[in-house]
C-alpha positions, 0 to 999 in steps of 0.5 A: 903486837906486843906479845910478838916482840923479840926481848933481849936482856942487856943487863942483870943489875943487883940494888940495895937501897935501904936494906931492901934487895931488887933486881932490875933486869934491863931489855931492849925490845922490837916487834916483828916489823920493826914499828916498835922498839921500847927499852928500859927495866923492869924490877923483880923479886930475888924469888921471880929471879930464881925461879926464871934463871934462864936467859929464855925464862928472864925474856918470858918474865920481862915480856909479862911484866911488860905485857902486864904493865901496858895494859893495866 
């Protein structure tokens, strides 16, 4: 069910804390049947975020990280 959810990115947010950067690219997401919305942040490295650049390539690299943090 998961992997059939329709991401959108709401927002790119830019952080320094402590002379260390990250990038918390916010989502909101809902499977094909409207039975699971789920939203938030997730965190990446400059280099994630430069090397998926695109909208469609941002949504792809949300949904792993999501996919990856759900079942570990």
């Amino acid at each position: 069910m998961i992997k059939n959810l329709d991401v959108k990115i709401n927002n790119v947010q830019f952080v320094n804390t402590r002379n260390e950067s990250k990038i918390h690219i916010h989502f909101r997401g809902v499977d094909s049947n409207n039975q699971i919305n789920i939203n938030g942040y997730v965190p990446v490295s400059n280099e994630e975020y430069e090397a998926n650049a695109g909208v469609e390539e941002l949504q792809k690299l949300v949904k792993d990280k999501l996919i990856e943090e759900l079942t570990a």
